[in-house]
C-alpha positions as CSV (number, residue, x, y, z in Angstrom):
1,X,22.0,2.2,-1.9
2,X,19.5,5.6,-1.6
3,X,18.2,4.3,-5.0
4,X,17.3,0.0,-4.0
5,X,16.0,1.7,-0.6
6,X,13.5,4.1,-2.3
7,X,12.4,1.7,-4.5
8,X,12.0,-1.0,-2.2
9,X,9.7,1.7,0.0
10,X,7.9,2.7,-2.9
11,X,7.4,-1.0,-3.8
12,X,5.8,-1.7,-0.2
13,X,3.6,1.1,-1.0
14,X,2.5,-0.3,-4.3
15,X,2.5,-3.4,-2.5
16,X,-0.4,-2.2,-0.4
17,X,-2.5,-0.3,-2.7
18,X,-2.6,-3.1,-4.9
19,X,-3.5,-5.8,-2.5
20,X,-6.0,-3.7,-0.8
21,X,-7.6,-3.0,-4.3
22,X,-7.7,-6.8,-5.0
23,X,-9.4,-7.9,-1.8
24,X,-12.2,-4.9,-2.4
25,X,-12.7,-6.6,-5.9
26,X,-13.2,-10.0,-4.6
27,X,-9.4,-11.5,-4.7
28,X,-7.9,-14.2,-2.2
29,X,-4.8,-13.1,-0.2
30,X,-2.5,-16.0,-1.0
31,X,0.1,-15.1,1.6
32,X,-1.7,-18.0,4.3
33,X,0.3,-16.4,7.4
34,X,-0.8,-13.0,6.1
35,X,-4.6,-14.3,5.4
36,X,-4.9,-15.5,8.7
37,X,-3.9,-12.3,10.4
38,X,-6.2,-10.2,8.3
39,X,-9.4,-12.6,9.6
40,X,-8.1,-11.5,13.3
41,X,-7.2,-7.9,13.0
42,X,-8.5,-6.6,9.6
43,X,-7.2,-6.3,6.0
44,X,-6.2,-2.3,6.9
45,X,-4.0,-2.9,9.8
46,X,-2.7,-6.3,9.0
47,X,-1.4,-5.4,5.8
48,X,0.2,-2.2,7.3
49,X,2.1,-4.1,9.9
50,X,3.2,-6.4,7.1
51,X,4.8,-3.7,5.2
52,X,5.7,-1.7,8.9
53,X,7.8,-4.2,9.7
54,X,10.0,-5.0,7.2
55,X,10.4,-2.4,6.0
56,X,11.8,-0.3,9.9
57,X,14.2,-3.5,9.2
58,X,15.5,-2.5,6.0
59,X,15.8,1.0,7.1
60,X,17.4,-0.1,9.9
61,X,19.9,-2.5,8.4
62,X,20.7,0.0,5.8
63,X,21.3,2.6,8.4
64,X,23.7,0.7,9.9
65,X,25.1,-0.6,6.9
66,X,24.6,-4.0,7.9
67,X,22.3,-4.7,4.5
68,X,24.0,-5.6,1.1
69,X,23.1,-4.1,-1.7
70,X,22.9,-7.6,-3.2
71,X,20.3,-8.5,-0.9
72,X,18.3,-5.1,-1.4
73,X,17.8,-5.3,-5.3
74,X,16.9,-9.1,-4.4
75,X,14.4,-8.1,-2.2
76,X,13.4,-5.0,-4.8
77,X,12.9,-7.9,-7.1
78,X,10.6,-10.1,-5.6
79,X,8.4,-7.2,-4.2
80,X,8.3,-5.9,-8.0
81,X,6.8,-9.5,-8.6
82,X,4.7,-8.9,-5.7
83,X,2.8,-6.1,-7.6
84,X,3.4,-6.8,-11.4
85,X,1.1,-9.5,-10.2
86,X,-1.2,-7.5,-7.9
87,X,-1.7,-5.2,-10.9
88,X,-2.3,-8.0,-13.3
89,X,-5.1,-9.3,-11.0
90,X,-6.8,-6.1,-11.0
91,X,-6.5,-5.1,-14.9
92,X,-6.8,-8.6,-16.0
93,X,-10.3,-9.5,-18.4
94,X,-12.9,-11.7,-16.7
């Protein structure tokens, strides 16, 4: 469980570099909900409370062992998705 819940902090981390680096390159937030809060409060502080947040309630959860590890490495997976694509977007040839 130490493992999924390092990785999935490190993955937020990624996460954020990567989308920061996209949007200062030109990209398009997809994430609509997320989009819309970065045109109120900012690209910085929007996309840290969308990696704050869920990620104090994965802490949380796994502190109080109330989080499978099922749902961890799910969640693990999609964020690696997340930033395989991220990445892509920056390295890809134009």
């Amino acid at each position: 469980m130490i493992f999924l819940t390092f990785t999935f902090a490190l993955l937020m981390l990624a996460d954020f570099d990567s989308t920061r680096r996209v949007l200062s390159k030109g990209g398009v937030e997809l994430n609509k909900p997320l989009a819309w809060l970065m045109a109120k409060i900012g690209v910085i502080p929007a996309l840290a409370l969308a990696k704050v947040l869920p990620a104090a309630l994965v802490l949380y959860a796994v502190s109080v062992d109330q989080m499978p590890w099922q749902l961890l490495a799910a969640l693990d997976a999609g964020y690696l998705g997340v930033v395989i694509w991220n990445y892509r977007q920056l390295y890809k040839e134009k």
